[in-house]
C-alpha positions as MATLAB code, in Angstrom:
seq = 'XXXXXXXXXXXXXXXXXXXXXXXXXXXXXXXXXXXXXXXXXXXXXXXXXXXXXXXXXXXXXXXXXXXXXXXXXXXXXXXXXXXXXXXXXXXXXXXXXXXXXXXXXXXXXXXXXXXXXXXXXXXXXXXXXXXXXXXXXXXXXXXXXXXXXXXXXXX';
ca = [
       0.000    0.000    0.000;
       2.377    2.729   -1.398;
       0.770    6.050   -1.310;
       2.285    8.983   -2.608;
       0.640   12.552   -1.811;
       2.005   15.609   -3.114;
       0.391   19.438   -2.626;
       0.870   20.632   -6.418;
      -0.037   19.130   -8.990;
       2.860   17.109  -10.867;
       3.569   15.615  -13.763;
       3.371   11.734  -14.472;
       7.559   11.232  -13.852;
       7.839   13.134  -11.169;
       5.025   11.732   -9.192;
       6.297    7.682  -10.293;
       9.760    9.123   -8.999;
       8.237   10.061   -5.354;
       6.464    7.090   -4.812;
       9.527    5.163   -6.056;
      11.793    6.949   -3.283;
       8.969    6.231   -0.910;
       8.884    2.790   -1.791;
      12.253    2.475   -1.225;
      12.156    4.292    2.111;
       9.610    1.977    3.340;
      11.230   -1.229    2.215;
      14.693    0.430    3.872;
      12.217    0.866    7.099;
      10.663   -2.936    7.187;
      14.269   -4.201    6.802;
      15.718   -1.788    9.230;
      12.996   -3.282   11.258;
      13.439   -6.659   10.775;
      17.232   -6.538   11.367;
      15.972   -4.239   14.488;
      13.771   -7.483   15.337;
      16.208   -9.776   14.643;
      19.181   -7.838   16.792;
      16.565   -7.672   19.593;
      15.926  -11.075   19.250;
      19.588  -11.597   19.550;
      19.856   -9.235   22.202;
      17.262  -10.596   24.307;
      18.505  -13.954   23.311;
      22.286  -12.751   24.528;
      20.301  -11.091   27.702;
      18.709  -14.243   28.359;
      22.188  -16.181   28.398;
      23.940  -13.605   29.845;
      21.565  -13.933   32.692;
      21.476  -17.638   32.898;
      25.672  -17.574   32.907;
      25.426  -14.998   35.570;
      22.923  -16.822   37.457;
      25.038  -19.901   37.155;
      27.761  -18.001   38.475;
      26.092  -16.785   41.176;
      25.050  -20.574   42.251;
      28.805  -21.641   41.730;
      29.450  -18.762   43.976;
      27.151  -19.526   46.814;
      28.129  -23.054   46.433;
      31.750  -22.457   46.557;
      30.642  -20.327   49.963;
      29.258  -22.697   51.811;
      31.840  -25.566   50.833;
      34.532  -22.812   52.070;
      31.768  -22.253   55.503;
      31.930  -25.871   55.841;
      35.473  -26.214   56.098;
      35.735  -23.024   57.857;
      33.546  -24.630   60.564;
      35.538  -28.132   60.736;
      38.771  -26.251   61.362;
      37.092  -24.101   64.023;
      36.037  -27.285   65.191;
      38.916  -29.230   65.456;
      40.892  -26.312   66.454;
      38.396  -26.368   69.457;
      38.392  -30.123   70.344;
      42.223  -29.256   70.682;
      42.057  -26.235   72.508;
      39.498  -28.460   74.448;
      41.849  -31.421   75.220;
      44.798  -29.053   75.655;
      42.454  -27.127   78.644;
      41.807  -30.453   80.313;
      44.889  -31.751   80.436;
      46.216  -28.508   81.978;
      43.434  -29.342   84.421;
      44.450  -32.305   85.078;
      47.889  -31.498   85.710;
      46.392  -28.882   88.144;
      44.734  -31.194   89.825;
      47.646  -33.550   89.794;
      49.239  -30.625   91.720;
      46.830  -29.837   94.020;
      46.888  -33.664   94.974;
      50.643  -33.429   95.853;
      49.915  -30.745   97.946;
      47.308  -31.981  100.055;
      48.782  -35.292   99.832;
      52.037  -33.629  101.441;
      49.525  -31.646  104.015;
      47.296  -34.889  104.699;
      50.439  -37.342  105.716;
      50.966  -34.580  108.208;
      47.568  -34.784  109.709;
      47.696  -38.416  109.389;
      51.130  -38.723  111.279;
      49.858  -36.145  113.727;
      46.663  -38.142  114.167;
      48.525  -41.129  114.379;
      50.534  -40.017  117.938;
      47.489  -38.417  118.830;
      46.302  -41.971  118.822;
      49.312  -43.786  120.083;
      48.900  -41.037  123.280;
      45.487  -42.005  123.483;
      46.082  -45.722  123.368;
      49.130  -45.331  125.656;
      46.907  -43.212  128.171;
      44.253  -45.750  128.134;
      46.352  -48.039  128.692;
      47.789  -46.416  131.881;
      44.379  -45.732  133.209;
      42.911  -49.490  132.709;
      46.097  -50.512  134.825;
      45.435  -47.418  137.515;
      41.844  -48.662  137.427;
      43.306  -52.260  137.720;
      45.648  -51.255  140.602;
      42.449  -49.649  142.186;
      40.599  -51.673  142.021;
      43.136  -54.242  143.807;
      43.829  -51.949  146.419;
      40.130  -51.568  147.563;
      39.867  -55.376  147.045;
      42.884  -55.649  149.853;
      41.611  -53.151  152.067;
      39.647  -54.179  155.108;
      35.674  -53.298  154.939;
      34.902  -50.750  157.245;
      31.100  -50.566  158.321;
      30.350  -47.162  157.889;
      28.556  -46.066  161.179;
      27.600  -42.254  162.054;
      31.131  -42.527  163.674;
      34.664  -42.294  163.070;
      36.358  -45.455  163.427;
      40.099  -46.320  163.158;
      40.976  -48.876  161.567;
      43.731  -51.488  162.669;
      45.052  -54.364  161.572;
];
């Protein structure tokens, strides 16, 4: 549908040159088009791949993230089991330590506990045979009836 208007009147050759230029316009226009359709459609075509690649790369990223958290995470946690182990045993040896000492501190008590006792067992000894020796005595004394008076005693 080629129209061709012109204000003034022309002649036959110059109108059939107008619509020739216009016809050649327009066919320069619907391929300028299509090559603008078909550069869009390779632009939105390099878009969409240039979003998928970027996409991918942002999935390879994360993924390469968390593989890198993960080992991040067993190295803090190994580094803590040691620090853990290392602790305890420096408890330990504490400990071991603070045994010693009170060990050292406890014979003392012990040996002092242990004359303590020996005394006491000594002692007890000594008063079973006063008690004994006592007792032997009042055994070899004469009985004296106690009256309301005093009485001598004689042999």
């Amino acid at each position: 549908m080629d129209f061709c208007f012109e204000e003034a009147p022309a002649s036959h050759s110059t109108q059939t040159e107008g619509c020739d230029e216009d016809k050649q316009m327009a066919e320069y226009q619907v391929e300028d088009t299509e090559a603008s359709f078909s550069m869009n459609d390779v632009e939105d075509n390099s878009s969409s791949n240039d979003i998928t690649r970027r996409a991918q790369e942002l999935v390879e990223k994360i993924h390469n993230r968390r593989t890198s958290d993960e080992k991040e995470i067993e190295s803090f946690q190994h580094s803590m089991m040691d620090k853990v182990t290392e602790v305890c045993q420096q408890m330990k040896q504490d400990l071991y330590k603070v045994y010693e000492e009170n060990n050292g501190e406890m014979q003392v008590k012990l040996m002092e506990l242990n004359n303590v006792l020996d005394t006491c067992t000594k002692l007890h000894s000594e008063l079973l045979e006063a008690s004994q020796v006592l007792a032997s005595l009042r055994d070899n004394l004469p009985s004296v009836a106690i009256s309301g008076t005093d009485e001598h005693v004689t042999d």
